[in-house]
N, C-alpha and C positions, 0 to 999 in steps of 0.2 A: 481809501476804501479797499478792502480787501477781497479775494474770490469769493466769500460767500458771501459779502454786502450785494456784491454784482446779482449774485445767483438770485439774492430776495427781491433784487428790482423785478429780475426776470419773471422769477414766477407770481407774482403781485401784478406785473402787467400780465402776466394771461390770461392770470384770474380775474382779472376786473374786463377786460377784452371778453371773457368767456361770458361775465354776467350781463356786459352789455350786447350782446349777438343772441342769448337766449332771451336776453330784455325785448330785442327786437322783432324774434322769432313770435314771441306771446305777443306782441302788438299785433303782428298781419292775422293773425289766429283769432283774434277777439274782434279786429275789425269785420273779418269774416261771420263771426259769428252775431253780429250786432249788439256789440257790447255798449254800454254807456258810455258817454265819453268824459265822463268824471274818468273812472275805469283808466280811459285811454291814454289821458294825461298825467295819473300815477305812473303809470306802468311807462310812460315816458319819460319823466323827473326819474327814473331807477334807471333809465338804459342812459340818460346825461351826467345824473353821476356816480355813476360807472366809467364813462368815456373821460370825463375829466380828467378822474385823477389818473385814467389810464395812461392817458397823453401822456401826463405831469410824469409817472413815473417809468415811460419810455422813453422820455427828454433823458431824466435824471439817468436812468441806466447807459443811455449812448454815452451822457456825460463822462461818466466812469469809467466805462469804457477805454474813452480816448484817453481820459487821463493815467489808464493803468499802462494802454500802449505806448503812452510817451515816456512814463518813469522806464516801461522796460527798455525805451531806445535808450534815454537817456544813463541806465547803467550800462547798458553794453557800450556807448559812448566809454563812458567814466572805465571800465575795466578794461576796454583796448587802450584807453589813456595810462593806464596804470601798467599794462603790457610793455608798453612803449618806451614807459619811462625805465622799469627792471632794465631791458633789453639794453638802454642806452648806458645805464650807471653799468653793467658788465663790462658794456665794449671799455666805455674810458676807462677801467678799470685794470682793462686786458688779462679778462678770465679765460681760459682754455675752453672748448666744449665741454670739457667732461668735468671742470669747475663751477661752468654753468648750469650745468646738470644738478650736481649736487647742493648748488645755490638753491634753486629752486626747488628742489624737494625740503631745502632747510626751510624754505619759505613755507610751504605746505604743512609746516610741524613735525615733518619725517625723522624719526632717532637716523645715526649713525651706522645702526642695525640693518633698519629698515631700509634705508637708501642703498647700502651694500647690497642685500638682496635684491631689489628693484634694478640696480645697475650690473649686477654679475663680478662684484670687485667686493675685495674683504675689506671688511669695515676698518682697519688702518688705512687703507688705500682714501678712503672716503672722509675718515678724520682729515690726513694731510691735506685732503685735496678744501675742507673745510676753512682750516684754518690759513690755508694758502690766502683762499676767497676774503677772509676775515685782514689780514693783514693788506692785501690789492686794493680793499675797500679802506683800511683807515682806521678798521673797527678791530673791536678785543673780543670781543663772545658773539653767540649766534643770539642773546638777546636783544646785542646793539644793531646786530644785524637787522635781525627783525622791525624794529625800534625805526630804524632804518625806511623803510618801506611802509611801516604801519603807520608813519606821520602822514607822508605824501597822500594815503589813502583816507584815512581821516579830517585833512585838512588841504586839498590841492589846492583849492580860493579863497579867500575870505569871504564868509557868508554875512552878508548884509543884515539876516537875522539874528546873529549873533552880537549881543552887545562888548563883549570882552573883545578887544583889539588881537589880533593875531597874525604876525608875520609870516606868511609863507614860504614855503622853502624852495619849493618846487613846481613847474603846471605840469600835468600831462600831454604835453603836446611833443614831450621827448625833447625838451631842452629843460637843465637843471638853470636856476638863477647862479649871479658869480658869485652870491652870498654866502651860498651853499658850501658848505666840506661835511664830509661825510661823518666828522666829531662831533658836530651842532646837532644834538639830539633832543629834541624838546621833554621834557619832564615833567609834563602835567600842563 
């Protein structure tokens, strides 16, 4: 369910809320006025379903709700797991700070350009410090680089819904498997 799935519960339950409180409102109003009580028991059947599907569909919104709150823990889980991991494959790696730096902007999609700029170093400075990283790491280009990190993030566990078998390379809990070298680059 997405935000505005949420939103339609919302305003669907007010609106049925709303009809049944004015359902109610015309009840005391008609008893007062001694109305029939055919009259009474219409105008009752419209304030209960109203209330029904009221309920039903402020179940269903809390539902939503909780489960949009858990995806959101659940990726901030997953993207500190995936912090974790970057931060670890650097150290074993034994990237300098300012290697790290420009890892991570390589990660970000940043040109050579761009990351000079952002760091205050001329973009030769920033190539060497690139290909430094590329070489520390095992890798040849910033696509393996990437390649690199984009596995772990597409596939940290085997998903049980997945029918296709698939070996993992890595968890995010900031330990890599002994399996793992940084050449085994999955290809589809």
């Amino acid at each position: 369910m997405n935000v505005k799935s949420t939103t339609v519960y919302a305003w669907l339950t007010v609106m049925l809320f709303g009809v049944a409180t004015l359902g109610m409102a015309d009840i005391f109003m008609d008893l007062h006025a001694h109305m029939s009580i055919l009259h009474v028991v219409v105008e009752l059947g419209i304030v209960v379903f109203s209330l029904v599907p009221a309920f039903y569909m402020l179940r269903r919104w809390r539902v939503v709700t909780l489960k949009a709150r858990h995806a959101q823990q659940h990726l901030q889980e997953y993207l500190h797991g995936l912090g974790k991991s970057i931060e670890y494959s650097f150290s074993q790696w034994g990237l300098t700070e300012a290697e790290k730096k420009t890892a991570l902007y390589i990660l970000k999609g940043l040109s050579h350009r761009e990351i000079a700029e952002r760091c205050h170093r001329s973009e030769g400075t920033v190539r060497q410090h690139a290909v430094s990283v590329y070489r520390k790491a095992g890798l040849t280009s910033r696509a393996e680089f990437s390649a690199h990190f984009l596995q772990r993030l597409l596939s940290p566990q085997p998903n049980p819904d997945f029918e296709e078998s698939a070996e993992p390379e890595a968890t995010f809990s900031g330990e890599v498997s002994q399996e793992h070298h940084p050449r085994r680059i999955a290809t589809g």
